[in-house]
C-alpha positions in Angstrom: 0.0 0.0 0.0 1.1 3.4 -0.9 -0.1 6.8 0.7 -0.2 9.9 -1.7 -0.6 13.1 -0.4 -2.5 14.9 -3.0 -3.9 18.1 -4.1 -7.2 19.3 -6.6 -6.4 22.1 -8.9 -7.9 24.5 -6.1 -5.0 23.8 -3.6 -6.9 21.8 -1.5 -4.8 18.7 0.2 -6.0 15.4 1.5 -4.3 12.4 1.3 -5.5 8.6 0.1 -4.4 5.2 -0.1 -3.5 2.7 -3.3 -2.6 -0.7 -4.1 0.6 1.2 -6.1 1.5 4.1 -8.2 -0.2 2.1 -10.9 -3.2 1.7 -9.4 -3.0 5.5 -8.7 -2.4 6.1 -11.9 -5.8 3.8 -13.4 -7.7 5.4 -10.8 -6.9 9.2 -11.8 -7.2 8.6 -15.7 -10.6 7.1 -14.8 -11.5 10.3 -12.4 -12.3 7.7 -9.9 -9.6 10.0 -7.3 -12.0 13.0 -6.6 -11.2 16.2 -3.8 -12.9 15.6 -1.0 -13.4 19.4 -0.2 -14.6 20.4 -3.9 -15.6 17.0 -5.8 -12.6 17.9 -8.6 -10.6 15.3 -10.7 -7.8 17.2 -11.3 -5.8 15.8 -9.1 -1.8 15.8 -8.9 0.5 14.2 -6.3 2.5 16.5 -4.1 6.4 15.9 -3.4 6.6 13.8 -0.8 9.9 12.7 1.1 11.0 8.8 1.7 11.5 7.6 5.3 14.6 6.4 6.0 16.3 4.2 8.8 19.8 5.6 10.4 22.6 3.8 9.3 24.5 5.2 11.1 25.3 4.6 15.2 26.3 7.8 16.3 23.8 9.7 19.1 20.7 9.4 18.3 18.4 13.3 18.7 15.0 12.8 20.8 12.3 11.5 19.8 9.8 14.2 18.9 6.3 14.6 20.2 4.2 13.0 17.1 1.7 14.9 16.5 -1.9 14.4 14.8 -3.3 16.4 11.5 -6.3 18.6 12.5 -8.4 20.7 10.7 -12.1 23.0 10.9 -14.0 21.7 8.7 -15.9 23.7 6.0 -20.0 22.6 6.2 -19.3 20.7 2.8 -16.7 18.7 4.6 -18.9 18.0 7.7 -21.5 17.0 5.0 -18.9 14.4 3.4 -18.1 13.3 7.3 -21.9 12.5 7.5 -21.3 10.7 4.6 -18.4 8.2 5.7 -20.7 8.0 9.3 -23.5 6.5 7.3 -21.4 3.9 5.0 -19.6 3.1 8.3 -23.4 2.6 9.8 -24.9 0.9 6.6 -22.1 -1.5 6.6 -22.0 -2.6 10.6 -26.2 -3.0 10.2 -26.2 -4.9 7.1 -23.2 -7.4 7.3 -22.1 -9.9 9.5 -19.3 -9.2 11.5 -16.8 -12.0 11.3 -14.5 -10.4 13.5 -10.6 -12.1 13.2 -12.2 -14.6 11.0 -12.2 -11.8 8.3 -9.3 -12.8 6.1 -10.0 -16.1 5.8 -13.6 -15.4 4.7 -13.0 -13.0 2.4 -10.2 -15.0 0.3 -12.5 -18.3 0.3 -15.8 -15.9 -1.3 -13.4 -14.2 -3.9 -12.0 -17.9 -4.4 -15.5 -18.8 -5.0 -14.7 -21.7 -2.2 -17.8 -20.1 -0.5 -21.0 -17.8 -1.3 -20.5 -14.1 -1.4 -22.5 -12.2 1.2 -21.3 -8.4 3.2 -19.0 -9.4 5.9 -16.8 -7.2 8.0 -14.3 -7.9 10.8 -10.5 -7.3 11.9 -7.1 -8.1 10.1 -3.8 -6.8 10.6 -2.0 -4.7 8.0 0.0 -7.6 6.3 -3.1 -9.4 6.2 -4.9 -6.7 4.3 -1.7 -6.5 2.3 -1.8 -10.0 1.1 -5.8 -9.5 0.5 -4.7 -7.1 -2.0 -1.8 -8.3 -3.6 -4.4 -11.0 -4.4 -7.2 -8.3 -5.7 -9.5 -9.6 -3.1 -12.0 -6.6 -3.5 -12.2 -5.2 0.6 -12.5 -1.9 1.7 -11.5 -0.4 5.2 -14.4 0.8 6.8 -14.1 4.9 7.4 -12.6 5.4 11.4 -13.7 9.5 11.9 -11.8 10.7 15.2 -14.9 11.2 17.4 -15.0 7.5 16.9 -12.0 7.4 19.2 -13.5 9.4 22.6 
């Protein structure tokens, strides 16, 4: 998985997840990649920097206080918040929760080992890796921040 910090042709920055910069690349030719702010497809990938382990064994600086994005939202972005709430909500209501059992579900329906039907549940990041190196088609459900108090 790759994360692209991106901006519309109005400046607006917000940042979204692919399979690789191919898949990126499909996604934006088909306008599928859309500002969340403004609904545009022009879309372009800003510069973004590598992380990098030391090498080196020298002293090492403090670790810095990580801190979190934050943001006041615009009522057209508390309108696409509602949004993710209610896909978040439709899914949880209408699909059986699986829990850890997730991964191995969801390969054996898009193996056709078993019949299709709306699950959700947990897996860790390399199994959700895996799931999409094989194209199993899953989606993470939307996490909004209040969901955290």
């Amino acid at each position: 998985m790759i994360r692209y910090d991106l901006h519309c042709q109005a400046g607006h920055g917000f940042e979204s997840w692919f399979r690789s910069s191919g898949d990126y690349d499909v996604q934006r030719k088909r306008k599928l990649v859309e500002c969340p702010v403004c609904g545009s497809h022009e879309i372009e990938k800003q510069v973004m920097a590598p992380r990098l382990a030391r090498t080196d064994k020298g002293e090492r600086a403090k670790p810095r206080e990580e801190k979190a994005p934050v943001a006041m939202m615009s009522p057209q972005e508390q309108e696409f918040r509602q949004k993710l709430r209610e896909l978040r909500d439709h899914v949880t209501k209408n699909a059986e929760d699986v829990g850890e059992k997730f991964p191995e579900l969801a390969r054996k329906m898009h193996n056709e080992e078993i019949e299709r039907r709306s699950i959700y549940g947990e897996a860790s990041a390399e199994e959700v890796k895996s799931l999409l190196d094989e194209e199993v088609d899953i989606h993470p459900l939307p996490l909004l921040p209040d969901d955290r108090n």
